[in-house]
N, C-alpha and C positions, 0 to 999 in steps of 0.2 A: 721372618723366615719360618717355612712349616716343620713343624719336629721331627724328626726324621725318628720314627718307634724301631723298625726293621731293618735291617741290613741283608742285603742277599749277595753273594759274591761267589764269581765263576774261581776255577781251583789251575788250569793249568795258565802261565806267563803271568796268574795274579798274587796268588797265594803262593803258589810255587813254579819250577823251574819247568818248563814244555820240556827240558831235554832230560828229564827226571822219568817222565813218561814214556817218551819217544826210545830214548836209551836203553832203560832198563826194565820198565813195565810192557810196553809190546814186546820186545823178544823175546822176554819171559815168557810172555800166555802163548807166541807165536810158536814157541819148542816144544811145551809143553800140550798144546790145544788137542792136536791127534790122538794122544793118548788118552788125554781125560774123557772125550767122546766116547771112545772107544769101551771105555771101563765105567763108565756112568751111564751112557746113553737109555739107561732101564730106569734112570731116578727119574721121579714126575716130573722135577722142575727143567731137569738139565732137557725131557723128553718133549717138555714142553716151549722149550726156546729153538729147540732143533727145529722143529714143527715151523715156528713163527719167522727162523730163517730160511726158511722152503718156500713159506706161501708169499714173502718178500721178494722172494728171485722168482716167484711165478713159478718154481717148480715142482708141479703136480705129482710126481711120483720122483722120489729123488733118492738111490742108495745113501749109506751111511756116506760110503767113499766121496761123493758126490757134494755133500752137506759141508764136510770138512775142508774140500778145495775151495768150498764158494767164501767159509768163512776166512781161511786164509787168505784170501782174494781180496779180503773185507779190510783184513790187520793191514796187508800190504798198501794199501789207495786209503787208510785210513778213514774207511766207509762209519756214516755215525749211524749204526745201526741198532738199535735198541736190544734184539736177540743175541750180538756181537759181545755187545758190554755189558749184555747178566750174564753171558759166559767166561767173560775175560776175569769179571769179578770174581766166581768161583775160583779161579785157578790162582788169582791175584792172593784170594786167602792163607790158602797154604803158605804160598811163598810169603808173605807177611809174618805166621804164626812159627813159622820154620825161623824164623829171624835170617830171611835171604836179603833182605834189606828193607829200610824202613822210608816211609816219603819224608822226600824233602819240602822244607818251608823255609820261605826267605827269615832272614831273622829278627826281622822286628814284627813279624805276621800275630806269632802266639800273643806277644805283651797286646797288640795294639786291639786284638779279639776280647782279651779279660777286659783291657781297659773299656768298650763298649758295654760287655755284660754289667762292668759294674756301674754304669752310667744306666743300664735298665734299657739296653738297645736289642732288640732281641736279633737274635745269627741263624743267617739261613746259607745253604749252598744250592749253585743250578750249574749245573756241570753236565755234557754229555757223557760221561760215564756214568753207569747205573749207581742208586743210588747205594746199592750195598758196596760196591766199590770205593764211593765216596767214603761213607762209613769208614770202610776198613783205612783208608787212607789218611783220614784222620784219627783213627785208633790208635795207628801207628807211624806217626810223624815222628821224625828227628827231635822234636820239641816235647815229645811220649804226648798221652792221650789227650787228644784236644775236642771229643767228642762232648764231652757233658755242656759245651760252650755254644751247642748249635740246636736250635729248637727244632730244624727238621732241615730236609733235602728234596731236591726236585731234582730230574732227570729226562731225557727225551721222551719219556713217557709223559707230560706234562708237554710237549710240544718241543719245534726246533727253535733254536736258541737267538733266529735270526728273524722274527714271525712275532710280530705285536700280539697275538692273543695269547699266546703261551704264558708273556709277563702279565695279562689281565687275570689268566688260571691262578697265575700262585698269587696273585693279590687275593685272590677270594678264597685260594686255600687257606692264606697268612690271617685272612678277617680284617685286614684293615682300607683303608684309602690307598689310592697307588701313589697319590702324593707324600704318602705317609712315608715310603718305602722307598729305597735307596740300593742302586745295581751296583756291583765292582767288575771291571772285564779289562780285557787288555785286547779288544775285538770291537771296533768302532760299530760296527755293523749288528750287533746285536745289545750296547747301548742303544743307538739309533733306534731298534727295537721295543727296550726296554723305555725309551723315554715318550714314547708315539703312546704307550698304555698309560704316560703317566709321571712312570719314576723319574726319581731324582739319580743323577746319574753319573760318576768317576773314572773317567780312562786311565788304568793302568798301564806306564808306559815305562818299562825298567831299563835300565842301561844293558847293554850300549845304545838302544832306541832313548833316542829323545823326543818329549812333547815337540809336536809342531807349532809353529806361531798360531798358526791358522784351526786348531784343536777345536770341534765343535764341542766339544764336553769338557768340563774338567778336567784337565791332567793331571798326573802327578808321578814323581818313580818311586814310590814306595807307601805304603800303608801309612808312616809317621806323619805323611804329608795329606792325608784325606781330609777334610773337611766336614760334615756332616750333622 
């Protein structure tokens, strides 16, 4: 069996709850987004993601008003848009540092992450959400900081998540063999991805879903259960 050095693992339905996100993280940035536009729209970075959601909607000259519908547009169809999620992330911080609430993580997620570091597995994340979002999200987990446990993060900037060369990028980002390296998803379709480059590969599959007979990848419903 090849040693598996790396662990890379997606964060919503795997690590934690899709409806953690869905519930309480889009509404938040969805009430808040108009304003913060509005009052930042002169910082470089926030000026500079405006920009990159303009030239994504093909829209050559666009009011502020105009920028903010489209992103709304984006929250609502839960568009995976790269300029979307460096701006969701900014807004997400506040409400993070304001202690509006803190992410959730299944509860065996933190133990069974230490147990790999101390095994000398190194932790990675590939999430469509930016990777400063990631960040924050693990900053601030229910489980307190689970940040120092993760040797880096990958995001759609790094490609889409359903697209075999994106997991050949972060295999070269990581420095190692792709056989080396080991996905976690609860998204058949972007294992299927990740193992076409390579990896070694575990469907997360939580209740009330259950593994299928017929599971091209390993199943399992919870972290305790992984393999590796």
């Amino acid at each position: 069996m090849t040693e598996t050095r790396a662990i890379v693992t997606d964060i919503e339905g795997t690590t934690s709850s899709i409806s953690f996100v869905k519930d309480v993280l889009f509404p938040y940035a969805r009430k808040r987004l108009p304003a913060f536009v509005e009052t930042h729209a002169d910082h470089p970075e926030v000026r500079h993601w405006l920009h990159e959601a303009a030239r994504e909607a093909d829209l050559i000259t666009a009011s502020r008003t105009e920028v903010i519908d489209l992103l709304l547009g984006w929250i609502d169809t839960d568009r995976k848009a790269t300029p979307l999620k460096a701006l969701q992330g900014m807004i997400w911080e506040a409400g993070y540092a304001g202690g509006d609430y803190r992410a959730h993580v299944y509860p065996e997620v933190a133990a069974k992450l230490r147990a790999w570091r101390a095994q000398g597995i190194r932790l990675y994340v590939y999430s469509s959400g930016s990777v400063q979002a990631q960040k924050l999200f693990f900053r601030y987990s229910e489980a307190g900081d689970l940040t120092p446990l993760f040797a880096g993060y990958f995001d759609t900037e790094t490609g889409p998540k359903r697209e075999r060369d994106s997991y050949a990028r972060i295999a070269a980002a990581i420095g190692e063999p792709p056989a080396r390296l080991h996905f976690l998803s609860d998204v058949v379709e972007e294992l299927d991805a990740a193992r076409a480059a390579g990896f070694g590969t575990t469907w997360v599959c939580r209740p009330p879903l259950a593994c299928p007979a017929d599971a091209r990848h390993p199943c399992v419903a919870d972290f305790d259960a992984i393999a590796v």
